[in-house]
C-alpha positions in Angstrom: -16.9 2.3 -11.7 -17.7 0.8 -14.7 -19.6 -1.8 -16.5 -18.8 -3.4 -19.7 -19.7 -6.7 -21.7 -20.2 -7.3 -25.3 -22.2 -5.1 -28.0 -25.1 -7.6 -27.3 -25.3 -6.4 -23.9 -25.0 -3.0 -24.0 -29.0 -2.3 -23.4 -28.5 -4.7 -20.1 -25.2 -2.6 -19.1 -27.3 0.3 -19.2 -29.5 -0.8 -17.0 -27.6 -2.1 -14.8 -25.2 1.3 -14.6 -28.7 3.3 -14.3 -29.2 1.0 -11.2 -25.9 1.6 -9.9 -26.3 5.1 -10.3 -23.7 5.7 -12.9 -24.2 7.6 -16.1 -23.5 6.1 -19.9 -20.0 7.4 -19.9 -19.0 4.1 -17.4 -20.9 2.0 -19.7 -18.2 0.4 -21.8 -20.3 -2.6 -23.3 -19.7 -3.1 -26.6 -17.2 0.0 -26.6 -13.8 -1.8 -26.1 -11.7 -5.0 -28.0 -9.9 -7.4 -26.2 -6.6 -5.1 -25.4 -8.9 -2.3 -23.6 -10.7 -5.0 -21.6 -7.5 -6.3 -20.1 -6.5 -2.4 -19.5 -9.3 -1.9 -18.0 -9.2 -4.8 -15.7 -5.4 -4.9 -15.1 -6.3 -1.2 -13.7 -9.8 -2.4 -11.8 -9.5 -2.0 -8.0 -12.0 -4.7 -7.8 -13.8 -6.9 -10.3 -17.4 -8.4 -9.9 -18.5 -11.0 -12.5 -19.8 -13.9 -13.7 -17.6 -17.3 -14.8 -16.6 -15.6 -18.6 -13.6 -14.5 -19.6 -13.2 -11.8 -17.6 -12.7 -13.4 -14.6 -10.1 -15.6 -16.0 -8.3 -12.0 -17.1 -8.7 -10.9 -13.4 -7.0 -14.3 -12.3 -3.9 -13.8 -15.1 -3.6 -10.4 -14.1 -4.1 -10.6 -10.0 -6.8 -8.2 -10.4 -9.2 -8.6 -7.1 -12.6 -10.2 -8.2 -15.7 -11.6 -6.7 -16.7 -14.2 -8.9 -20.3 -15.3 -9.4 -20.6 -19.2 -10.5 -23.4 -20.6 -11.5 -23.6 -24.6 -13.5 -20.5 -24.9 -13.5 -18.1 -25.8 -10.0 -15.6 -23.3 -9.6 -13.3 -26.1 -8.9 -13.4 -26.6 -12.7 -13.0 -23.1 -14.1 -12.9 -20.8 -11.1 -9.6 -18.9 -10.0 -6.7 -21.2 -8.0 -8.0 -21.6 -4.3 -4.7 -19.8 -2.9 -5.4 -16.8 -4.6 -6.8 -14.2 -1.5 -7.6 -11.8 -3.7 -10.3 -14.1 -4.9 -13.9 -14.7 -4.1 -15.7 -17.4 -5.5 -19.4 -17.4 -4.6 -21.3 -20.7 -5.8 -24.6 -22.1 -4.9 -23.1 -25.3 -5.2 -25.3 -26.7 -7.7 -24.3 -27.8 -11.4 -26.3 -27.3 -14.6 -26.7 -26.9 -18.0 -23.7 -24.2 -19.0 -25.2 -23.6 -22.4 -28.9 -23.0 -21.0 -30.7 -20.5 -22.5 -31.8 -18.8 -19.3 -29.3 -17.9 -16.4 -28.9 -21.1 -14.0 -31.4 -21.3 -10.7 -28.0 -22.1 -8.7 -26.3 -18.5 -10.0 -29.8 -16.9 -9.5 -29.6 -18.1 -5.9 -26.5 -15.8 -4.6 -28.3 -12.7 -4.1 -26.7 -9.0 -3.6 -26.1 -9.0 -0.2 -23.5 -12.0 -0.6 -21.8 -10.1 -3.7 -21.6 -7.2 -1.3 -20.4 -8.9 1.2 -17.6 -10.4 -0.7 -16.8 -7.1 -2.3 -16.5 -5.4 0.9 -14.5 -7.9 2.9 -11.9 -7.9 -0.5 -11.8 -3.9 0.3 -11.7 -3.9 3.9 -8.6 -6.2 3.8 -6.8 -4.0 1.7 -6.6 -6.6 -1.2 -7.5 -4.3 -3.8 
């Protein structure tokens, strides 16, 4: 497992790696360009993340993803609907997408629904 996002974010990847339980070795924030990103993804089991780029990488490259929308309708920017390996969780509400704190409709899918998703994308044998 690993978590990774911009140089930015690498004080918030840390904390969310020590939550996981994971040491700073997975924590690849700020560590990797573009072309080590898309390695990393193309060889991700499973991919859980918010509407960036990303998830549009997972989506090109088929790798499995839960994908966490917030003011934005995934049927704008989300992954094809036909796509099973695919999750798109979205409160359903829309918003300001340059907001300067995360959206109340993204802050409304909680854990257990990421989990969820994650696990039913593993159980199937999707990833």
């Amino acid at each position: 497992m690993v978590v990774t996002g911009g140089g930015q974010e690498r004080v918030l990847a840390r904390r969310v790696a020590a939550m996981a339980g994971l040491t700073d070795e997975a924590v690849l924030a700020g560590r990797t360009g573009l072309g080590d990103l898309a390695r990393v993804v193309a060889r991700a089991r499973l991919l859980i993340c918010g509407d960036t780029g990303v998830a549009h990488l997972a989506t090109a490259l088929r790798t499995p993803s839960v994908v966490l929308f917030g003011p934005v309708s995934p049927a704008q920017w989300g992954p094809p609907p036909d796509r099973r390996e695919h999750i798109v969780l979205w409160a359903g509400r829309t918003g300001d997408p340059h907001g300067a704190r995360p959206d109340p409709g993204l802050l409304d899918i909680d854990a257990r629904q990421v989990t969820d998703a994650a696990l039913s994308l593993l159980e199937v044998g999707i990833t």
